[in-house]
N, C-alpha and C positions, 0 to 999 in steps of 0.2 A: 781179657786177652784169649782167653782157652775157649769162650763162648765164639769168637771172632773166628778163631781159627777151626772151629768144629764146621762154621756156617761158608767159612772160603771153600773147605772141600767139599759141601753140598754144592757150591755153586758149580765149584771147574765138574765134578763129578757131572751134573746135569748136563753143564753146555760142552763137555768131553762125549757124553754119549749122542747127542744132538750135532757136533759138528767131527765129530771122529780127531781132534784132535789128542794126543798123547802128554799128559798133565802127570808130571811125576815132583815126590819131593826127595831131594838127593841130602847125603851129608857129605860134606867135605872137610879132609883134615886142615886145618893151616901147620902148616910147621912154623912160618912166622910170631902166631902166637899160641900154638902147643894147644889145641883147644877143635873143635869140631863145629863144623859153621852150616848152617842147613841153604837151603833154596829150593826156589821152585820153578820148575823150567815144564817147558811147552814145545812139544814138538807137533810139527804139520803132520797129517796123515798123509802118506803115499802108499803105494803100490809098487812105484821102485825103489826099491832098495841103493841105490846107486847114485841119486838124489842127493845132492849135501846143501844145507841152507844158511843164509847169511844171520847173524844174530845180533840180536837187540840183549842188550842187559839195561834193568829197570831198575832202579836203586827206590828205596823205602826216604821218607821224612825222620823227623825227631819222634823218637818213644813209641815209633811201629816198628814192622818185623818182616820179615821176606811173606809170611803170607795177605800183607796188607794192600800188594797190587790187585789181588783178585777183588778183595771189597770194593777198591775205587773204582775199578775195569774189570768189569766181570765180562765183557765183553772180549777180552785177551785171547780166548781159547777159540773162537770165532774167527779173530784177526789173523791168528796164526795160521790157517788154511787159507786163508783168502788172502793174505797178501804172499805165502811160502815165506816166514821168517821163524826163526826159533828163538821162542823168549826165555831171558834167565833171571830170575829175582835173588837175589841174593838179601842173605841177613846182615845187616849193616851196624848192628851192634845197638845198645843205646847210645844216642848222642854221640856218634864213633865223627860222624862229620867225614869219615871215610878217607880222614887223613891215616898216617904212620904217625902217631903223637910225638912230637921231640922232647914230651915229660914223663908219660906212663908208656913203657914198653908194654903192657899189654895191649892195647891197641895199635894195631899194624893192619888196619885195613885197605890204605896204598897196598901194600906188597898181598896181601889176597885176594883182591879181586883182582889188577891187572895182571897177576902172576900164577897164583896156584892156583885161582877158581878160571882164569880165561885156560890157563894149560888142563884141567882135568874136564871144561867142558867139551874141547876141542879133540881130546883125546878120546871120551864116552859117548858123542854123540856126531849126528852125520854133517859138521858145519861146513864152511869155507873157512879155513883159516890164514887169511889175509885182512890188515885195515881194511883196506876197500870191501870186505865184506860184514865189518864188524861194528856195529854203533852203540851207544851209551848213553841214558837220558833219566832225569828221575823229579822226585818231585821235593819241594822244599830243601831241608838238608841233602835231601838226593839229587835234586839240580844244581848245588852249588858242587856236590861229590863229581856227581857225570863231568859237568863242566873241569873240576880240578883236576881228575884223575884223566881225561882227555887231553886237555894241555898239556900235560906232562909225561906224557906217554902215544905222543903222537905216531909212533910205531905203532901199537895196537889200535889206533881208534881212528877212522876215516871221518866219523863223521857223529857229533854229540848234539845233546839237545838239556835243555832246564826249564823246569814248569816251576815257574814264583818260587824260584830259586833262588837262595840267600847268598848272592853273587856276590857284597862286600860284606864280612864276617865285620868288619871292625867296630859299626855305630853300634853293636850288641855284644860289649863288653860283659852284658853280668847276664844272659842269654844262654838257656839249651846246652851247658855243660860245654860251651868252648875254653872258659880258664880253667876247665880241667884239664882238654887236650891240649891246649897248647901254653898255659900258665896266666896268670891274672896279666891284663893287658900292660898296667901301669908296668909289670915288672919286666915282662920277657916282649916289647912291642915288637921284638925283629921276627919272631915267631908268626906275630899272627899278618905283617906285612907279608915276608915270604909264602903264607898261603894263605892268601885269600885272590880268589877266583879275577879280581878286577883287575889289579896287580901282575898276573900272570898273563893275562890276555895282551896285557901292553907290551909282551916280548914276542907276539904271535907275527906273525910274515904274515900276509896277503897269500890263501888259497892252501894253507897247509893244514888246513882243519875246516870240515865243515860245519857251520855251526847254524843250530832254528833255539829259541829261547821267546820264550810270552810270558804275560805275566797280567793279571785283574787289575782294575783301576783300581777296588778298593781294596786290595791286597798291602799289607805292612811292609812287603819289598820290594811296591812299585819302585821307589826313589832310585834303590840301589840298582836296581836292572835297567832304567834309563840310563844312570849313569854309565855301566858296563856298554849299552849301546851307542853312546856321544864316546868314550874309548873306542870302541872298534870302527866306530866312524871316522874318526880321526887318525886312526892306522891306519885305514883306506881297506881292513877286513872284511869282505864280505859273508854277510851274514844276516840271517832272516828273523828279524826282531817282531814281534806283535802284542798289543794291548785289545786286554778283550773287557767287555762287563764283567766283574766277577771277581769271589772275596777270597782268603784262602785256605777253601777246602775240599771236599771231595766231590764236587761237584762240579769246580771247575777243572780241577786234573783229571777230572776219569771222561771230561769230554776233549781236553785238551791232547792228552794222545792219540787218538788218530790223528791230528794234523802231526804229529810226531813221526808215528807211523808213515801216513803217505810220503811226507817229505823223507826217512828213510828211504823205503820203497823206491823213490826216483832217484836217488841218488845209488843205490844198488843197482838199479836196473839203467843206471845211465853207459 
């Protein structure tokens, strides 16, 4: 992990001084759970100062860390001047799944990122702070998180996205530290019903959230992201679904985001 992260800031380091983009790692307190939570955020280079930019937050997988966007997408510090968006990586804990756990209070990562880390980015650097300005998208664990924490907070979030996203937690009962967060299935099943990503979609209205979600053919969560698409089809949800070649790892997320990106980008700029 320490060799990873020595090589993520060689990277943004190089392509920060190649595209003038502003690549900082910040700490933030949670008061939620008493503890200091890092990220790594991108800002556009400008010239004016007066300039505020709409923002992307990238959520991390299982048993990586807020500096593991740059390994997949090294490309990020690039995109950030060229499309004008400021990205925020957040550390997503291990296996946090990015819920508030309704078993271990220490984990509260619902209430840190749409709450403490969206209020202290908003307040530290030069964003829009409106939905309409603000998206959420991540990969694996982090596509099922962007996805949950979107739904659920469709005040902050206009517009989400999930790359081989673990969009129904439930067939992975003994899986990635979920009957930690939310209790062994057999026992506590109203726990992992109430958050799981598919479930939640089926209380979604037509046009209140925009949603893009892909997923590899040979990826372990194709099933379940079909299914989350035959749901949202059947709500009459509009939303932009796609199957690509490809298995699940860092080589289809770290190409998979720019189409992430663009379709942000038009809908920002719509």
């Amino acid at each position: 992990m320490k060799r990873s992260f020595v090589f993520c800031l060689i990277v943004f380091s190089f392509l920060a001084l190649h595209s003038y983009a502003s690549v900082d790692t910040i700490k933030v307190y949670s008061k939620a759970m008493h503890k200091i939570v890092k990220a790594v955020v991108i800002k556009p280079d400008s010239v004016d100062a007066s300039l505020r930019f709409p923002t992307v937050y990238l959520l991390h997988g299982f048993s990586a860390n807020y500096a593991s966007w740059c390994l997949e997408a090294p490309q990020l510090s690039q995109k950030a001047n060229a499309l004008q968006m400021l990205f925020v990586m957040p550390d997503g804990g291990y296996g946090s799944w990015y819920f508030n756990s309704p078993v271990d209070s220490n984990f509260k990562y619902e209430t840190f990122i749409t709450q403490e880390l969206v209020n202290y980015i908003d307040s530290a650097y030069p964003t829009k702070t409106n939905r309409n300005n603000r998206a959420i998208t991540g990969l694996s664990m982090g596509g099922h998180g962007a996805f949950y924490l979107a739904m659920r907070h469709k005040e902050i979030y206009g517009v989400a996205g999930s790359i081989c996203g673990g969009v129904d937690i439930r067939p992975f009962p003994n899986n990635w530290m979920l009957s930690k967060m939310l209790g062994p299935l057999n026992e506590f099943a109203e726990n992992w019903e109430k958050n799981t990503v598919v479930n939640i979609a089926a209380t979604l209205k037509p046009n209140e959230l925009n949603l893009i979600f892909d997923c590899g053919i040979d990826d372990f969560f194709l099933d379940v992201n079909r299914a989350l698409h035959q749901v949202l089809l059947a709500k009459k949800i509009p939303h932009d679904y796609t199957e690509r070649p490809g298995a699940h790892n860092a080589a289809y997320w770290g190409n998979s985001i720019d189409y992430h990106l663009l379709h942000f980008k038009k809908y920002f700029d719509r």
